[in-house]
BADO-532421 format. One record per residue (C-alpha): residue number from 1; residue in three letters; x, y, z. Coordinates in nm, 2 decimals. Example, Ala and Ser with C-alpha at 12.3 -4.5 7.8 and 13.67 -1.06 7.14 Angstrom:
<lovos>
<lovo 1,ALA,<1.23,-0.45,0.78>>
<lovo 2,SER,<1.37,-0.11,0.71>>
</lovos>
This chain:
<lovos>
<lovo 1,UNK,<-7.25,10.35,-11.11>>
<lovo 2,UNK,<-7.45,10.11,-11.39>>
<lovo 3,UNK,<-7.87,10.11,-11.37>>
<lovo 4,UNK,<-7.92,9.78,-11.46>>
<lovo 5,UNK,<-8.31,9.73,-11.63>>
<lovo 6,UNK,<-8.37,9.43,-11.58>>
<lovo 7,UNK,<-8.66,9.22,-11.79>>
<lovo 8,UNK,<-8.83,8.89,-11.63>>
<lovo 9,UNK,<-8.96,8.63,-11.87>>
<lovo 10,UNK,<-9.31,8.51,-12.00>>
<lovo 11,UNK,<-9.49,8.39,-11.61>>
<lovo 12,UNK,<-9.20,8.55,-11.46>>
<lovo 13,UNK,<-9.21,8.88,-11.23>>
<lovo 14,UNK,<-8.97,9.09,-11.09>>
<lovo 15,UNK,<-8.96,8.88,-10.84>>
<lovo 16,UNK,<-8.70,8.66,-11.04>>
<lovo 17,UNK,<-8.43,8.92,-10.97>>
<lovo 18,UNK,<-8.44,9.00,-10.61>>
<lovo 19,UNK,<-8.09,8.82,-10.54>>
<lovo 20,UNK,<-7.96,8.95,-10.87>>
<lovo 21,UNK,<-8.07,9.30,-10.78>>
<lovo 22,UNK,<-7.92,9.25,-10.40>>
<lovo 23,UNK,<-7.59,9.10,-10.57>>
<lovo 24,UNK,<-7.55,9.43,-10.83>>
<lovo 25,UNK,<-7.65,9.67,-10.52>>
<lovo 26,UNK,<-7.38,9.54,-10.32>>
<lovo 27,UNK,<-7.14,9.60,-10.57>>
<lovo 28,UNK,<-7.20,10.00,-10.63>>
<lovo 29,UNK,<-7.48,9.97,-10.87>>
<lovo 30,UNK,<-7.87,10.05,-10.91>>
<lovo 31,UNK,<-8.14,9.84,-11.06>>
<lovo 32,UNK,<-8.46,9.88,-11.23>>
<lovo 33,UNK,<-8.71,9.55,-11.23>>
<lovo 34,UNK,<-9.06,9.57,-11.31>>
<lovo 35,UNK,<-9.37,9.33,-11.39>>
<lovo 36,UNK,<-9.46,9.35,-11.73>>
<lovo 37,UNK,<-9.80,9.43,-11.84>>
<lovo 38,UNK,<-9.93,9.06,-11.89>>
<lovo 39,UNK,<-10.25,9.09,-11.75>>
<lovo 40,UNK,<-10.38,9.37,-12.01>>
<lovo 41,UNK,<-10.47,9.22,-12.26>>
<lovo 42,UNK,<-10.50,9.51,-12.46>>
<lovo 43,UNK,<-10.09,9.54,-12.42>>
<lovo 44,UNK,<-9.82,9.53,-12.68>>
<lovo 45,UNK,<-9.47,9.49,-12.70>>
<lovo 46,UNK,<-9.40,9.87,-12.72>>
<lovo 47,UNK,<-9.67,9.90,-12.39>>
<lovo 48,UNK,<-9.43,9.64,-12.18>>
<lovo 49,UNK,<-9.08,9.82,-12.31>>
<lovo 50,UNK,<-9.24,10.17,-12.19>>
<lovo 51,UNK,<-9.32,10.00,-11.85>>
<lovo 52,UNK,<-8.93,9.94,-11.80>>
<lovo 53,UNK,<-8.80,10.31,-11.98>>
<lovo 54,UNK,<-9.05,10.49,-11.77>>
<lovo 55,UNK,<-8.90,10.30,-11.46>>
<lovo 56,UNK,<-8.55,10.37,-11.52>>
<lovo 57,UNK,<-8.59,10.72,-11.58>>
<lovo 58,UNK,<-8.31,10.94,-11.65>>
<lovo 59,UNK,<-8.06,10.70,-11.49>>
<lovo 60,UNK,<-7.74,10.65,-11.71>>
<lovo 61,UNK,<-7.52,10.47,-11.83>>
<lovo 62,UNK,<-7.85,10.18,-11.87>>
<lovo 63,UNK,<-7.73,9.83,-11.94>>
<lovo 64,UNK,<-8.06,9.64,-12.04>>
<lovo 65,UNK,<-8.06,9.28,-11.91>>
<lovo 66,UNK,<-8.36,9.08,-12.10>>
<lovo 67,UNK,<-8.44,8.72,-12.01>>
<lovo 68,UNK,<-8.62,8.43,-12.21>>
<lovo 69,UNK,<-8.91,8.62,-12.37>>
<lovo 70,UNK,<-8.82,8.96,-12.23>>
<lovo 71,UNK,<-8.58,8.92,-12.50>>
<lovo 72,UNK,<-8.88,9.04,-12.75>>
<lovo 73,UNK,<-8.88,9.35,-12.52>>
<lovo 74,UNK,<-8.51,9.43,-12.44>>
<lovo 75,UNK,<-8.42,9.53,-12.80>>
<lovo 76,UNK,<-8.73,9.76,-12.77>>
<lovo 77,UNK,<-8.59,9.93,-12.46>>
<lovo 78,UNK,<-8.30,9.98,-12.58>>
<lovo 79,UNK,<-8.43,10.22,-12.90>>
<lovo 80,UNK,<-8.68,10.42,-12.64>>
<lovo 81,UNK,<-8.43,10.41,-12.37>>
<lovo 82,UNK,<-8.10,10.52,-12.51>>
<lovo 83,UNK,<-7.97,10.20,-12.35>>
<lovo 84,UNK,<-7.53,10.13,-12.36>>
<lovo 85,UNK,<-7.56,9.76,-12.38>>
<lovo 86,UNK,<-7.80,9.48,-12.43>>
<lovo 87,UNK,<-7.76,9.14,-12.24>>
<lovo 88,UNK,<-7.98,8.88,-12.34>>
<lovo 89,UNK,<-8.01,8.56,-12.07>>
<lovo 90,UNK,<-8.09,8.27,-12.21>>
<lovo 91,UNK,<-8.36,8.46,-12.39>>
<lovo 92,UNK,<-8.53,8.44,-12.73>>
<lovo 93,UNK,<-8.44,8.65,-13.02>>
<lovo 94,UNK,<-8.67,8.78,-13.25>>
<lovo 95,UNK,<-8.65,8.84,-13.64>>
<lovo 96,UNK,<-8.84,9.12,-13.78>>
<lovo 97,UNK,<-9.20,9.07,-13.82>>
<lovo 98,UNK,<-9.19,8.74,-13.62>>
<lovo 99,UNK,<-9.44,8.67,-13.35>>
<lovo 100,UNK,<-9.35,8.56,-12.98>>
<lovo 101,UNK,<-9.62,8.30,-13.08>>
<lovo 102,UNK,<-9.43,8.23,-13.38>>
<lovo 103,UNK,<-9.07,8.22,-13.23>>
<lovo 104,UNK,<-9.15,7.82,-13.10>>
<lovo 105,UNK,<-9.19,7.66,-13.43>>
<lovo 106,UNK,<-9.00,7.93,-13.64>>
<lovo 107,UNK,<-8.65,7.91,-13.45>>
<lovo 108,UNK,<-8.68,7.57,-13.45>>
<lovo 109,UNK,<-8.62,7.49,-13.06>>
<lovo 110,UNK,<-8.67,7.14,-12.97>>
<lovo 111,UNK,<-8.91,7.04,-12.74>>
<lovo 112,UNK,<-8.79,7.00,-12.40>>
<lovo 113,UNK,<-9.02,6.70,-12.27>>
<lovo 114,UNK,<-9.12,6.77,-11.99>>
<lovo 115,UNK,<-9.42,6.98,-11.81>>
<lovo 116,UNK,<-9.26,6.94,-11.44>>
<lovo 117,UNK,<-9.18,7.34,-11.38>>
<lovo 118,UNK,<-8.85,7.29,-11.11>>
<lovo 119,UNK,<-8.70,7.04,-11.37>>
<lovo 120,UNK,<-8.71,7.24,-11.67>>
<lovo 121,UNK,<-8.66,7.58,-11.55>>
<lovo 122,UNK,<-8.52,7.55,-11.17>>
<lovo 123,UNK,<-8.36,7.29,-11.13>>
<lovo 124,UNK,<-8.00,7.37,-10.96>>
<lovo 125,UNK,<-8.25,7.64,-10.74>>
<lovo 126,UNK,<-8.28,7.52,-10.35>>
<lovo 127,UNK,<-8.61,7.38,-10.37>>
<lovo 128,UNK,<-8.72,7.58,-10.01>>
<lovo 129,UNK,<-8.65,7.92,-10.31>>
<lovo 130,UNK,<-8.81,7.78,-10.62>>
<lovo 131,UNK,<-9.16,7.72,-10.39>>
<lovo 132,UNK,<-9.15,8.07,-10.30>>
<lovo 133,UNK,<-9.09,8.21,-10.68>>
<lovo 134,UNK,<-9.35,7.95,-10.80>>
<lovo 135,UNK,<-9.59,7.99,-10.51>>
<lovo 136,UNK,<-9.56,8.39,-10.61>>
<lovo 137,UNK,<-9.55,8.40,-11.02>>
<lovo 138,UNK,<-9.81,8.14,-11.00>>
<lovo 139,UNK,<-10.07,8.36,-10.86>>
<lovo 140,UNK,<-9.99,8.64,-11.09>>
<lovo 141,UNK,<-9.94,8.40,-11.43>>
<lovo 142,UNK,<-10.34,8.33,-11.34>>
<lovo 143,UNK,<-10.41,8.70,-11.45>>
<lovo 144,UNK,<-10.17,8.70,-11.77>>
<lovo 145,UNK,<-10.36,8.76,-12.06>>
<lovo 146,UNK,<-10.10,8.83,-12.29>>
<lovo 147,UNK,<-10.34,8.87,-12.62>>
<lovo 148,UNK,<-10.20,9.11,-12.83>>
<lovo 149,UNK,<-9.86,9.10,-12.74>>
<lovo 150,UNK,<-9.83,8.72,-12.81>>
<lovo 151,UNK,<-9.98,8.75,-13.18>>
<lovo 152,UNK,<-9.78,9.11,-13.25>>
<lovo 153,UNK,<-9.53,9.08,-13.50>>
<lovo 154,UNK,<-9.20,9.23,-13.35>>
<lovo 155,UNK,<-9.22,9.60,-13.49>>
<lovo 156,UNK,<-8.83,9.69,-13.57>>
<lovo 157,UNK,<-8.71,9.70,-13.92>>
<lovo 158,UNK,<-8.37,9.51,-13.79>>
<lovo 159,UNK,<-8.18,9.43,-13.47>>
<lovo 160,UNK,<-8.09,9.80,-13.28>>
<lovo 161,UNK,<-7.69,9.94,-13.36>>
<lovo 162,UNK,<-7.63,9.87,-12.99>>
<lovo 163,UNK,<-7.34,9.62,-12.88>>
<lovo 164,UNK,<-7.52,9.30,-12.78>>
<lovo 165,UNK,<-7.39,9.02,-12.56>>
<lovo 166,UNK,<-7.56,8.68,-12.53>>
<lovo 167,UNK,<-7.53,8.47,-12.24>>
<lovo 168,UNK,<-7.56,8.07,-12.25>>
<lovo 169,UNK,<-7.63,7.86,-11.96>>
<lovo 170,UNK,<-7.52,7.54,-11.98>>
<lovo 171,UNK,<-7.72,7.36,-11.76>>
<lovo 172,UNK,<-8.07,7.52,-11.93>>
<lovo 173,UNK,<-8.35,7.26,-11.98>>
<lovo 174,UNK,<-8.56,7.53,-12.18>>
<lovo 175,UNK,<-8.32,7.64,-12.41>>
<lovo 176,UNK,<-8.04,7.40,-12.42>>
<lovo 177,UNK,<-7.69,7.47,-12.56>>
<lovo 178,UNK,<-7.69,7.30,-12.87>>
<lovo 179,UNK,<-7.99,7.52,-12.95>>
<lovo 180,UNK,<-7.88,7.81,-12.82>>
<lovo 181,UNK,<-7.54,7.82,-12.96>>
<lovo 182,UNK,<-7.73,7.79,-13.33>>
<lovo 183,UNK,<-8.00,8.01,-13.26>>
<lovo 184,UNK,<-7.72,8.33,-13.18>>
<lovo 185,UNK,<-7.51,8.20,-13.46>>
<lovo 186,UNK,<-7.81,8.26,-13.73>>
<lovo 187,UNK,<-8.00,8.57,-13.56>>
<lovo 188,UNK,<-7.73,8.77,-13.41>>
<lovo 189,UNK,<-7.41,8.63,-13.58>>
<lovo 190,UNK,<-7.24,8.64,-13.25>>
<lovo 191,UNK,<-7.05,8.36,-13.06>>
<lovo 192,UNK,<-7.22,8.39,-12.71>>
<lovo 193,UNK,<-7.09,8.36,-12.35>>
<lovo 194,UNK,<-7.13,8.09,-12.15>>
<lovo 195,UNK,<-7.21,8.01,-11.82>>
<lovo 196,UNK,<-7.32,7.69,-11.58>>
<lovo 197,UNK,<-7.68,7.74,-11.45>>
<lovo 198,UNK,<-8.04,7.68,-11.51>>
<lovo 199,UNK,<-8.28,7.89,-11.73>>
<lovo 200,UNK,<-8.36,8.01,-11.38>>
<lovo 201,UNK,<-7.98,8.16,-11.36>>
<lovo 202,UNK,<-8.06,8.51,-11.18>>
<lovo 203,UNK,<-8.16,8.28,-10.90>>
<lovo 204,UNK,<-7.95,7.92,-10.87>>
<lovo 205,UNK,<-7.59,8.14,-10.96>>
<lovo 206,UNK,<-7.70,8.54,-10.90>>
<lovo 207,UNK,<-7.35,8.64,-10.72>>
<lovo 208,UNK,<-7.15,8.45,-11.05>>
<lovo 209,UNK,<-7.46,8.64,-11.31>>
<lovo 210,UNK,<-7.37,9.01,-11.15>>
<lovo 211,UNK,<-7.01,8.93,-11.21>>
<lovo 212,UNK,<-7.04,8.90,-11.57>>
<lovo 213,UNK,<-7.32,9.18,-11.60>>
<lovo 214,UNK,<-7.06,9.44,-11.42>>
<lovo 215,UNK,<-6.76,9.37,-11.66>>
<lovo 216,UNK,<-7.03,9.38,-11.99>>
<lovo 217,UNK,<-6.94,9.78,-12.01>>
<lovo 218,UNK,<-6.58,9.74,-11.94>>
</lovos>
């Protein structure tokens, strides 16, 4: 049996993953989701990783699952957590020293042009579902105050010696393909997997997302 830690985005919760967490349970495993910090100010990037290792516990083997800017904090986990595997969804990767405030301009992602929330992140998510998750991580995104972790610079040295896997989806309005497919090339010098789905994947496809997470540690 595989703990899967799994990491929501920036105005996400652990909410996000309740079908991916149902999906991975059905199928002999455990799983570990968590809200973030975001309304402490006063939080860092090493303060929201130690909110997911304390959660998982002792649980092994860990397969760390981090999504859009939980990818600042999945790398993290990994060092404190003794972590087998990284998956990154969709996410963004950081360089050493960079800012999550910095990572817009820096990797160069294109704006996506649009401020309607169910078109650019939920698309291809029954609309009756996507209420509900922005109905519930609305209320909480009004006490994010994500001060310090926003202007920290990301504090490792280089990318963690853990075997990393990047997963695309191709129907992402946030991070599109052509974006995404350059960003891994340059930051992780990977080719990564690919996938149909919305940035909202864990919910518009989360029985097709558990079967790729179970075969990342065979």
């Amino acid at each position: 049996m595989t703990t899967f830690a799994l990491i929501h985005g920036a105005g996400g919760s652990a909410f996000d993953w309740h079908l991916l967490e149902a999906e991975l349970r059905s199928r002999g495993h455990d799983t570990v989701a968590v809200d973030l910090p975001m309304s402490d100010p006063q939080a860092g990037l090493w303060d929201y990783a130690d909110a997911v290792v304390q959660a998982a516990g002792e649980r092994r083997p860990l397969v760390v699952v981090a999504h859009s800017w939980g990818g600042f904090v999945g790398p993290l986990v990994c060092v404190r957590g003794r972590a087998a595997v990284l998956v990154l969804v969709t996410a963004m990767i950081p360089s050493p020293g960079e800012t999550p405030d910095d990572w817009w301009e820096r990797s160069g992602r294109p704006s996506s042009g649009s401020d309607d929330d169910y078109e650019l992140y939920l698309h291809d998510v029954p609309r009756r579902l996507a209420q509900r998750v922005l109905a519930h991580d609305g209320a909480l995104a009004e006490k994010i105050s994500m001060d310090r972790a926003g202007r920290e610079p990301w504090p490792l040295s280089a990318w963690p010696d853990i075997p990393t896997r990047y997963l695309l989806c191709r129907d992402d309005r946030l991070f599109t393909p052509e974006f995404v497919r350059r960003h891994v090339k340059e930051r992780l010098g990977i080719t990564p997997d690919e996938m149909p789905g919305s940035h909202m994947v864990m919910l518009s496809r989360p029985g097709e997302l558990a079967d790729y997470l179970v075969q990342v540690l065979v």
